[in-house]
Residue, then its C-alpha position, 0 to 999 in steps of 0.5 A: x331464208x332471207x339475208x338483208x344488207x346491213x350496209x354497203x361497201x364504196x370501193x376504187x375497184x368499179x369491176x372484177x377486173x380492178x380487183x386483186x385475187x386476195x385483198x390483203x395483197x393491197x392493205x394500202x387501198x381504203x375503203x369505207x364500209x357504209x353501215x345503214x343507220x337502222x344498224x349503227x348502233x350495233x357498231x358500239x365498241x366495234x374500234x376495239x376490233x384491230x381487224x373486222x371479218x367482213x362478209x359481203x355478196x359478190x353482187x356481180x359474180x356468175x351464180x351459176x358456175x360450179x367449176x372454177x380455175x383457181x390461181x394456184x391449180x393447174x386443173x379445175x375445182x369445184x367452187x367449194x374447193x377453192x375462193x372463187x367469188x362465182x358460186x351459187x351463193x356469192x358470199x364473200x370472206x374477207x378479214x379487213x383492217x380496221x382504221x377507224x370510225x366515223x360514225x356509221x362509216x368503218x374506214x378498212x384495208x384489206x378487201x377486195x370488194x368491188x364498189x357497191x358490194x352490199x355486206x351481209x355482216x360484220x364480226x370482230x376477228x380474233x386470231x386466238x378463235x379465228x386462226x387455226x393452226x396448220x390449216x392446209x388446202x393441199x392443192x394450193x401452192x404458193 
């Protein structure tokens, strides 16, 4: 299996530590979504998109840590269990805002990537496909 970066993320957050626990608790800060020219044409329409399921790798996280002690539990989990960027395969999630295109860049809100995160793709986020009604993690408590 190979995956290829289709483009690079150029964030305020420099280290994990800067970065919130979930993006969309700060839909204020900017980001830019760099697309590599060889990928820009898989942009067009992209701006018909209000909002982008953005998915990149945690090019810092800890890959080899399977138990994590997510916000919320007051015991571990496995990281299958929870959102934890250390996992085997660092693959983040992230549903961003779009703010607009200038053209091979995507102007966001809503992640929580750290500068220099390479993304593995970009898809269109549908709330009548990608929402599911009365989803629970029963463990989670707000």
């Amino acid at each position: 299996m190979e995956i290829h970066p289709i483009g690079v993320i150029h964030s305020p957050y420099k280290s994990m530590e800067d970065a919130p626990r979930q993006g969309r608790h700060r839909e204020d800060v900017e980001f830019v979504l760099e697309i590599f020219p060889e990928f820009a044409e898989g942009l067009r329409e992209v701006e018909c998109a209000s909002y982008l399921i953005v998915l990149y790798w945690c090019h810092l996280a800890d890959r080899d840590r399977l138990i994590a002690n997510p916000p919320g539990s007051e015991e571990p989990r496995g990281v299958f269990a929870c959102r934890s960027p250390a996992r085997p395969n660092p693959i983040a999630f992230c549903a961003a805002k779009l703010l607009r295109r200038e053209g091979n860049n995507l102007y966001v809100s809503g992640l929580d990537a750290i500068d220099g995160s390479p993304i593995v793709d970009i898809k269109p986020y549908v709330s009548g496909i990608d929402a599911v009604e009365n989803a629970e993690l029963t463990w989670f408590k707000k």
